[in-house]
C-alpha positions as CSV (number, residue, x, y, z in Angstrom):
1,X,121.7,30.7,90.0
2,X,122.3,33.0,93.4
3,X,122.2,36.1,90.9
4,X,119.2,35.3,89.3
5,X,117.3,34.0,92.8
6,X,118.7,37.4,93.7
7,X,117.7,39.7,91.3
8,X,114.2,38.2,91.0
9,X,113.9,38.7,94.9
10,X,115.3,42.5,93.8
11,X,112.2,42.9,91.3
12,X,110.0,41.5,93.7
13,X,110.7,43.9,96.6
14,X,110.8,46.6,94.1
15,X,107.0,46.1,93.2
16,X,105.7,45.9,96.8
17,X,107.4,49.1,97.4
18,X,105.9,50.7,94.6
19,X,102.2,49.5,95.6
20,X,102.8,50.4,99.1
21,X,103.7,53.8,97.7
22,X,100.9,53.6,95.4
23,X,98.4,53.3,98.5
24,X,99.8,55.9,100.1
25,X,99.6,58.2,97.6
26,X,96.1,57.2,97.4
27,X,95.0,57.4,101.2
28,X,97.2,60.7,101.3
29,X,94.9,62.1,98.3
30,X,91.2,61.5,99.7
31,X,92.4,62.5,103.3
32,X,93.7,65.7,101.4
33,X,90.5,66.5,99.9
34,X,88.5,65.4,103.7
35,X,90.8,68.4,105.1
36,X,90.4,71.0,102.4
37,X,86.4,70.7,102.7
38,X,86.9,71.6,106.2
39,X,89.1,73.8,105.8
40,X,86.4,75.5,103.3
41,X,84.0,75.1,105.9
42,X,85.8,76.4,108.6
43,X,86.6,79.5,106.9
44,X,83.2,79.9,106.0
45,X,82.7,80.2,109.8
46,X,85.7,82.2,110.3
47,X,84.5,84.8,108.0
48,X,80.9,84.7,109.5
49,X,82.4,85.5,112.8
50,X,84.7,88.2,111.5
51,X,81.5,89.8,110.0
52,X,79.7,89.7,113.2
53,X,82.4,90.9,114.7
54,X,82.5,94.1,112.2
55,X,78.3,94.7,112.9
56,X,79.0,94.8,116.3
57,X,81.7,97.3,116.6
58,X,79.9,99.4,114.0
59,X,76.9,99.2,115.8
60,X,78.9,100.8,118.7
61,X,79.9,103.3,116.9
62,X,76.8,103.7,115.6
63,X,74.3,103.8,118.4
64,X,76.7,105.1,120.5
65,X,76.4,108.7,118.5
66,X,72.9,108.5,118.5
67,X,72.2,107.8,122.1
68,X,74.5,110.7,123.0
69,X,72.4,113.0,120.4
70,X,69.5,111.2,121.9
71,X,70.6,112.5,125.2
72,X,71.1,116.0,124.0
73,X,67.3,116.0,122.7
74,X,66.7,115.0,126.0
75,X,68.3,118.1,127.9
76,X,66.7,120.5,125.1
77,X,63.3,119.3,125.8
78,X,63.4,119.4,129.8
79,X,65.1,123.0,129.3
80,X,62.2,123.8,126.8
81,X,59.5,122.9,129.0
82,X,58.8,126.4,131.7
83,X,56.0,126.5,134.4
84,X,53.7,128.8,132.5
85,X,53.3,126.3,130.1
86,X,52.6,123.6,133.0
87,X,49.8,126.2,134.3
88,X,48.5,126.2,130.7
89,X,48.6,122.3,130.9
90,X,46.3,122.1,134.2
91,X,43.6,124.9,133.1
92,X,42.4,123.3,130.1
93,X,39.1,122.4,131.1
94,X,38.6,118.8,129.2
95,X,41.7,117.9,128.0
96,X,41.9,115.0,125.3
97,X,42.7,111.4,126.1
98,X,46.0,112.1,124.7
99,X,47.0,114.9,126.8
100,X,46.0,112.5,130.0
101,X,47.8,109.6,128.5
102,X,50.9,111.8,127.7
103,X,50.9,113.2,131.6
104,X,50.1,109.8,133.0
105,X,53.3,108.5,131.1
106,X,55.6,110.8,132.7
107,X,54.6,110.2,136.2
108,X,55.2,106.6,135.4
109,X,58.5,107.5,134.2
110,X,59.3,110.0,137.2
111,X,58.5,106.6,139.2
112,X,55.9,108.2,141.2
113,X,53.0,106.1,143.1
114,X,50.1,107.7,141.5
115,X,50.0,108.1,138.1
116,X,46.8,109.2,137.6
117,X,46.2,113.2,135.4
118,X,45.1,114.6,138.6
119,X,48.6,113.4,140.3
120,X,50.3,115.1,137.5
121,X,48.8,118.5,137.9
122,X,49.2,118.1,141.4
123,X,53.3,117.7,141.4
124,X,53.5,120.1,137.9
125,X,52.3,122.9,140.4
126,X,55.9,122.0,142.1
127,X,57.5,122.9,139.2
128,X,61.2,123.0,140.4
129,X,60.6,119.4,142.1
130,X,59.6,118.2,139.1
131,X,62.1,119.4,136.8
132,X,64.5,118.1,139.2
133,X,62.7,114.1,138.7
134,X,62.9,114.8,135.0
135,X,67.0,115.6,135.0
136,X,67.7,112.8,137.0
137,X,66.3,110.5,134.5
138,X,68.0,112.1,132.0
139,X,71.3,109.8,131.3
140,X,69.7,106.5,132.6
141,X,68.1,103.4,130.7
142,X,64.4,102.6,132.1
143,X,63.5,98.8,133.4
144,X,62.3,97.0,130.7
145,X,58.7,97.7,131.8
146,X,58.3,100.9,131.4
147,X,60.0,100.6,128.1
148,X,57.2,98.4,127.2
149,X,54.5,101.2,128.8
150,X,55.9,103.8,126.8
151,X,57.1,102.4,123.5
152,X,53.8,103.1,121.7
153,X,54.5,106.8,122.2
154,X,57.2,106.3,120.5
155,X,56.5,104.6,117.7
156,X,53.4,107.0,117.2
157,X,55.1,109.8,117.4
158,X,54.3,111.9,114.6
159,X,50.7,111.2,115.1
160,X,50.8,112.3,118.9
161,X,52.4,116.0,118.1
162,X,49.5,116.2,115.5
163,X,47.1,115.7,117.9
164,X,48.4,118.2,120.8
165,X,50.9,120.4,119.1
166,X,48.4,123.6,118.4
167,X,46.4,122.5,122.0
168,X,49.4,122.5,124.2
169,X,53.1,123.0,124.0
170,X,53.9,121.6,127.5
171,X,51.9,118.0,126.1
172,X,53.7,118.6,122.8
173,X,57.4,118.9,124.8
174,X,56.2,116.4,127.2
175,X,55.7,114.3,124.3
176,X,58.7,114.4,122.2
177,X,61.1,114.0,126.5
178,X,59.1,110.8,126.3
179,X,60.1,110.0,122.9
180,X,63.8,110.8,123.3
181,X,63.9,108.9,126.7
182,X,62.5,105.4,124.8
183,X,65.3,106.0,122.1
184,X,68.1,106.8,124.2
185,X,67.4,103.6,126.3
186,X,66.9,101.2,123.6
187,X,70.2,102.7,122.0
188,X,72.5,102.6,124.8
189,X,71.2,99.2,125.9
190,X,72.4,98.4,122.1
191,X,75.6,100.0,122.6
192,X,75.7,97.9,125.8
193,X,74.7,94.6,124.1
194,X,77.2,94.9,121.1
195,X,80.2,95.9,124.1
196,X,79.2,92.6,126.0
197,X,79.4,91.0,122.3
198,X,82.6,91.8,121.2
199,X,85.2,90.3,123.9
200,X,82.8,86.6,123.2
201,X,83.4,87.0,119.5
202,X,86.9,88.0,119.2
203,X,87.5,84.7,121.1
204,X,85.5,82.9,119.2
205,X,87.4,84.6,116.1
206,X,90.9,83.5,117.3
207,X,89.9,80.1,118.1
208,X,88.6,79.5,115.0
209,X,91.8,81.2,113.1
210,X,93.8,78.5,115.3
211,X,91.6,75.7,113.5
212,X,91.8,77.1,110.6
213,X,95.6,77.2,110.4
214,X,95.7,73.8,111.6
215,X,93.9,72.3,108.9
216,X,96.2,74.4,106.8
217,X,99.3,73.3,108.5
218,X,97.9,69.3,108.0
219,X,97.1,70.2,103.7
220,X,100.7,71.2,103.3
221,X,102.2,68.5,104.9
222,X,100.1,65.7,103.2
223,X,100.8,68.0,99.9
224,X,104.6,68.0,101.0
225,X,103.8,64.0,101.3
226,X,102.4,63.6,97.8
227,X,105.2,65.4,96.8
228,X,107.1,63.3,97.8
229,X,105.7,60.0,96.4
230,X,105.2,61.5,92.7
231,X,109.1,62.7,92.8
232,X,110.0,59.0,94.2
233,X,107.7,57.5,91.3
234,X,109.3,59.6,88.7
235,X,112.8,58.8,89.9
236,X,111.9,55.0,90.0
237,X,110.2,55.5,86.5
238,X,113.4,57.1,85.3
239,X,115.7,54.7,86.8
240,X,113.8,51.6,85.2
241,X,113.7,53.3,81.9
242,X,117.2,53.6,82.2
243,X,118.1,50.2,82.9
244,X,116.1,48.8,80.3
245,X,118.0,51.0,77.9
246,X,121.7,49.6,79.7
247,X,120.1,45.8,79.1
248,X,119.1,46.5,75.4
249,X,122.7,47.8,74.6
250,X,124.4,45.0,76.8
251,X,122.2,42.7,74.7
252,X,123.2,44.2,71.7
253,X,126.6,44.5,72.2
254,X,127.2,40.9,73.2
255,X,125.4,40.0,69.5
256,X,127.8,42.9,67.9
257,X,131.0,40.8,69.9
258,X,129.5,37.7,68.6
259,X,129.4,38.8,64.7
260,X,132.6,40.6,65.3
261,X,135.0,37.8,65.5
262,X,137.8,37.7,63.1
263,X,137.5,34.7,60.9
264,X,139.9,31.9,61.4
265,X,141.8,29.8,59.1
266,X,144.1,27.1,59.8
267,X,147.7,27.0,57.5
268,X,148.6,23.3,56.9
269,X,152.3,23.8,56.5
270,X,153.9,21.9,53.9
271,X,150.7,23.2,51.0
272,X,150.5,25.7,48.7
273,X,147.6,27.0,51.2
274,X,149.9,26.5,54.5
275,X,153.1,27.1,54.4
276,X,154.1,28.6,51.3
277,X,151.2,31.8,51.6
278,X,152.8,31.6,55.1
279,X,156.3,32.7,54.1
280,X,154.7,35.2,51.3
281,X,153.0,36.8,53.9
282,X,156.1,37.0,56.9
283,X,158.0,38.4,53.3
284,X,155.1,40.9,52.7
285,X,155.0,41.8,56.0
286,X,159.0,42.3,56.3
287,X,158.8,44.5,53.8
288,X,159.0,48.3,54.4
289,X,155.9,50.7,53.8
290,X,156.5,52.6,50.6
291,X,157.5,56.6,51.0
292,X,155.0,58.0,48.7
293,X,156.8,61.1,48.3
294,X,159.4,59.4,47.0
295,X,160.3,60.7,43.0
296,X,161.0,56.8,42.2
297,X,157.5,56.1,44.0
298,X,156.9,54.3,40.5
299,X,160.6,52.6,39.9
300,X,161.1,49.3,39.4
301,X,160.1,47.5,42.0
302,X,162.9,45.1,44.1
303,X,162.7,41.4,43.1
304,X,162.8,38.9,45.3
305,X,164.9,35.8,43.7
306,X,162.5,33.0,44.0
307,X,162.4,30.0,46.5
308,X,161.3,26.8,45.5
309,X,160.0,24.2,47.4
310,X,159.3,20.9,46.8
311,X,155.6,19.3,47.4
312,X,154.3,15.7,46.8
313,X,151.4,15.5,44.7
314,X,150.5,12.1,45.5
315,X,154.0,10.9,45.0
316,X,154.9,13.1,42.4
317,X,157.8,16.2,42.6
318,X,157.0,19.4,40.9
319,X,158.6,23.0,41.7
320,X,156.5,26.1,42.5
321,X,157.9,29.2,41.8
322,X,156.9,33.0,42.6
323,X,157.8,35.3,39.8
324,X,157.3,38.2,41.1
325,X,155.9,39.1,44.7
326,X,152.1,38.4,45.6
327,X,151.8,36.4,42.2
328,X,151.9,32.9,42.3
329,X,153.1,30.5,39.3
330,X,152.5,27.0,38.9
């Protein structure tokens, strides 16, 4: 009763683990697949931020040569620029509104007070003073103001040197120094930018790597944890199978002992049936096994001199002989 009570209690414990197990398993998948879509968001964020991180250090390297050829354009146009072709500048007699916008852009950029034409042809007479304002700009980023002032110039470029390259070579060099200027400050204030950039990002980068491998670090331990719970189910599986097999051949065993049990007789000594097959047998028994490589294998064959007994049938004597071993006579 105490086994049975027991191994029902056994059976029982046996299935809560396995639903417990069963839940886990369960609650160990979804929370899997919760990580692993962050994980391929994260990423996604990781490898925007590694790509910004690329632009920006190729926009260094970039901009960086071209506000140093920028610079060099520069130079070649202030060296260009001599004082005959200033004193050409200031005698034409009506000069076009893009010769006076062109010479009232430089003074702006030299930073002077007036920059009216007539203040320009005033200081161009200086020639050495103002070649000396023009090199001392040369290397430097203008305020965002002038930038804005100047950037048309720019931009129009090719239209401007149309305009006042056969009228004037000091407007057309003029021109193109104002040019240069606008592109080497926009491009070193890139260079600048992307510098300031690249410290923020690379943090941001290594932060999010350390999320990133964090999530991953979480997936292969729940994995590890499924792993787990699918080995322990299989073993459990395994084991049951087996022991079903052990009770099927216990069962069938006990019926093979059952049907195996050698059938029983009883001898009532003092019959035909009892005692007399009784002493033929211990004789049959007593009787040595036959050497069957033995020549008189096939001799005559030792009689035994025959025992009679008496037995009452129903108050009646008669004799029962054996003539010859395992044949009876009556």
């Amino acid at each position: 009763m105490n086994m049975a009570r027991k191994s029902h209690e056994e059976k029982n414990l046996g299935m809560l683990i396995k639903q417990l197990n069963q839940v886990i398993f369960i609650k160990s998948e979804n929370e899997c697949q919760k990580l692993k879509k962050s994980l391929k968001l994260e990423k996604k964020r990781l490898d925007r931020l590694c790509s910004q991180l690329q632009v920006a250090r190729q926009q260094i390297e970039f901009y960086t040569h071209e506000y140093q050829r920028a610079l060099e354009n520069i130079k070649d146009c202030n060296w260009r620029i001599t004082k005959d072709m200033c004193s050409e500048l200031r005698k034409i007699p009506s000069p076009s509104k893009t010769i006076i916008e062109i010479c009232e852009k430089i003074m702006l950029i030299l930073d002077q007070p007036d920059t009216t034409f007539s203040a320009f042809k005033s200081l161009s007479k200086n020639f050495g003073y103002m070649k000396d304002l023009m090199s001392s700009i040369q290397g430097q980023t203008l305020p965002d103001n002038i930038i804005n002032e100047i950037l048309p110039m720019w931009k129009n470029q090719t239209i401007i040197q149309a305009k006042v390259a056969k009228t004037s070579k000091c407007a057309s060099f003029l021109a193109q120094w104002i040019g240069f200027i606008v592109e080497y400050s926009l491009k070193k204030e890139t260079v600048a930018s992307s510098k300031r950039k690249e410290p923020e990002i690379d943090k941001k980068i290594r932060i999010q790597a350390v999320v990133v491998d964090d999530l991953q670090r979480e997936i292969l331990l729940l994995e590890d944890s499924i792993k787990n719970i699918l080995e322990i189910q299989a073993r459990n599986q395994e084991q049951k199978s087996d022991n079903e097999q052990e009770e099927e051949l216990s069962e069938k065993f006990e019926i093979s002992k059952e049907s195996s049990r050698p059938f029983g007789f009883t001898m009532h000594r003092g019959t035909a049936s009892g005692g007399l097959l009784g002493n033929s047998l211990h004789c049959y028994r007593s009787q040595s096994f036959p050497n069957f490589s033995d020549e008189q294998l096939y001799g005559g064959v030792p009689v035994k001199e025959p025992n009679e007994h008496q037995i009452l049938y129903e108050g009646r004597n008669e004799a029962l002989g054996c003539c010859r071993l395992k044949f009876f006579c009556f």
